[in-house]
N, C-alpha and C positions, 0 to 999 in steps of 0.2 A: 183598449177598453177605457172607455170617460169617466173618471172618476163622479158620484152622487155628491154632489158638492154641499147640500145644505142637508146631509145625514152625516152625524159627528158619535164615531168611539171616542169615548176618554177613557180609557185605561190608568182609573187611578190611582192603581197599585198594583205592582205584582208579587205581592205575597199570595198564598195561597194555601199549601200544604197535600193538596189533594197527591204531589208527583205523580200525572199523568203522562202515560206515553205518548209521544209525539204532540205535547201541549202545543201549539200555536204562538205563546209567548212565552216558551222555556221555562216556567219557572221551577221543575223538577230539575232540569241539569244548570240553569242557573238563577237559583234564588233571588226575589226581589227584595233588596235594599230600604229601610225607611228613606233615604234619602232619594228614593224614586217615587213614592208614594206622592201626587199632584197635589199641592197646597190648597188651601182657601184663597189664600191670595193670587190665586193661579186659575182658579175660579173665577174671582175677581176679574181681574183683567179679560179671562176670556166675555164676560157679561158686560163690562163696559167697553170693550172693540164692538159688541156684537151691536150694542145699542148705538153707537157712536157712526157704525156703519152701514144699521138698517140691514142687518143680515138677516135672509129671510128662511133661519133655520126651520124645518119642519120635524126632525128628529135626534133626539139625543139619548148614547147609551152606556150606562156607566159602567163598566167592564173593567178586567183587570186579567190576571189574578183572581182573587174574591172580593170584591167590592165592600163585602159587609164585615171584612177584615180593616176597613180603614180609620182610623181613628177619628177624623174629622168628619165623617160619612153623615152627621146629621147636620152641623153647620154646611155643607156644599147643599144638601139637599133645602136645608134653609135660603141660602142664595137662588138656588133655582128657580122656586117656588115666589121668590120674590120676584124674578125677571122674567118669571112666566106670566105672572097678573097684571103688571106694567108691561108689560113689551109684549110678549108672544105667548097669548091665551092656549093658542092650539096646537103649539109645539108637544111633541109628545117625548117622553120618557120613558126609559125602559132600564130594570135596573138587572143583571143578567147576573145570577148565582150557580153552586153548583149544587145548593140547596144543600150540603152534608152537613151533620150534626147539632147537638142542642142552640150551640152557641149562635153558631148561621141563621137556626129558625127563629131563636129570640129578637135578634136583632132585625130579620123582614119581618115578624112581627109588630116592632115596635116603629120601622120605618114603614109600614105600611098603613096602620092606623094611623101619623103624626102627616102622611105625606097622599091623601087620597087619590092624586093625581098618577103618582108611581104605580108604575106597571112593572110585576115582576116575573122574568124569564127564568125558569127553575129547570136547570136540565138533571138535577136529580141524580147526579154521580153517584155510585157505592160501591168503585172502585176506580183503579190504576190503567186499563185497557178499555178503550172503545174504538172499534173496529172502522170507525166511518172516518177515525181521525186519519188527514196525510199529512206524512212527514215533512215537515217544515224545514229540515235541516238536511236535507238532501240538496243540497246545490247545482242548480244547472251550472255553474261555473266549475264544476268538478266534473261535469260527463260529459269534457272534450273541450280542450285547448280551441281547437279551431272554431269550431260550432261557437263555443262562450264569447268568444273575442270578436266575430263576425257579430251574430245578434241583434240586432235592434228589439229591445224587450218591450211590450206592448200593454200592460199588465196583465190583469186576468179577472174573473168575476168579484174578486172579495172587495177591490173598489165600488165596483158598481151595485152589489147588492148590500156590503157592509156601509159603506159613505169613506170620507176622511175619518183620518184620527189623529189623536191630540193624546200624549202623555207629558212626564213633568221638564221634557226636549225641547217641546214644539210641537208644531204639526206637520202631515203625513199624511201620500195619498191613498195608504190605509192602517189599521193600527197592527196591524202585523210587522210594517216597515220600522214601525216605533219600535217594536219590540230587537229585532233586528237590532238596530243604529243602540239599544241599549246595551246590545252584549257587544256589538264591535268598535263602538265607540266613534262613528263615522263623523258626528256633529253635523248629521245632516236636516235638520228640524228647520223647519221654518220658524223664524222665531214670534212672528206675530199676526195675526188674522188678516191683517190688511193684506200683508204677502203674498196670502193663498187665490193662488187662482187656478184655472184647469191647466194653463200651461206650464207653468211651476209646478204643479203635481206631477205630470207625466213627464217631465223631465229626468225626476225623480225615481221613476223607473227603471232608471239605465244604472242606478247607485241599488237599487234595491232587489230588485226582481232575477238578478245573477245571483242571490243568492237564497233565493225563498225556494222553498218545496212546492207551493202549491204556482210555483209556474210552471213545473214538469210532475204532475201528481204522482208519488208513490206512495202505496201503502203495505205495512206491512206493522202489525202492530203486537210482537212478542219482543219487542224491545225499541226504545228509542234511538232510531238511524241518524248518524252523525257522518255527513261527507269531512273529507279532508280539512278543508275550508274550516268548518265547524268545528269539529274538534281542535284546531288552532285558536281561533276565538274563545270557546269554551275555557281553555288553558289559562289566556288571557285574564279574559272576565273575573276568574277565581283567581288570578294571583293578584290582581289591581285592585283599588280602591276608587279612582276616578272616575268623576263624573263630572259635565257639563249641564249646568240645567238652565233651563225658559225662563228667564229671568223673573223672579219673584216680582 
């Protein structure tokens, strides 16, 4: 599957609190760090490669976690807006929440009137289980020695319908993989926009895709499924501190 090269997740944080079953980017069985939270300056630099390289983004989408948990969430929106008027008019934006409580709606309130161009995806959580979610942490690399090690992994649709993605790593031939290389610590990121290309993404497939859910979908949503693989990781994540990040 070809990864949508000029539609960009940035996952600018995975905080969140909702602890939803089988989240996509873990953040109930593993909480996001301030020190994963995407900088300004991390912004920055993705807006001067983007200029600098005539990228001819058509989509950006600010994801997380909860995006409107972020603390610099009105300065990045500031940057955007600025490299949207100079550079790329009709790029569009999309800021994705889960729309829960006071605090959440205050803030796409106040990001919403400050930022008219922001488009906001509101799925409107008001709890822990949603049935359509698959388990991300079921690992094809857990159901069958031979079958995993044989393999050539090809991705699957969330490249091609999500785009790349970019957290405080790098980028990723989708933001799922980010999420991923956050708990296992693979330092698999590409570290700069020029790097990114369809070949380097799907290469990237063969580090990422042996260990995602959504290459072998399951679902099963009265508790969050952890293959082996996973629960080793998980283990990991929570005793370490370390991080690698995209150079400020």
């Amino acid at each position: 599957m070809k990864p949508r090269l000029y539609w960009l997740e940035i996952d600018i944080t995975y905080a969140c609190g909702m602890d939803c079953l089988n989240c996509n980017r873990m953040t109930g069985i593993a909480p996001g760090r301030p020190e994963q939270d995407v900088t300004v300056a991390q912004i920055d630099r993705l807006i001067n490669d983007s200029v600098r390289l005539k990228y001819p983004w058509r989509k950006w989408f600010l994801v997380g976690g909860e995006p409107t948990t972020h603390p610099e969430l009105h300065e990045i929106l500031d940057r955007i807006r600025a490299y949207r008027t100079s550079h790329r008019p009709r790029l569009e934006v999309t800021l994705a929440t889960h729309g829960c409580g006071e605090y959440t709606q205050t803030i796409l309130d106040t990001v919403t009137s400050a930022f008219p161009f922001l488009t906001v995806l509101n799925s409107h959580k008001t709890g822990a289980v949603h049935n359509h979610f698959i388990a991300p942490c079921a690992a094809p690399a857990d159901r069958g020695e031979h079958w995993a090690s044989q393999h050539v992994y090809k991705g699957c649709h969330i490249s091609r319908e999500c785009g790349i993605g970019m957290n405080y790593h790098g980028f990723y031939p989708c933001a799922i993989a980010g999420a991923i290389d956050r708990i296992f610590a693979l330092d698999q990121g590409i570290a700069s926009l020029e790097q990114v290309s369809r070949a380097v993404l799907i290469e990237k497939y063969q580090v990422f895709c042996r260990l995602c859910g959504h290459y072998r979908p399951m679902r099963d949503n009265s508790h969050t499924l952890l293959s082996p693989v996973w629960q080793r990781a998980i283990e990991r994540y929570s005793a370490s501190k370390r991080e690698v990040s995209y150079a400020h």
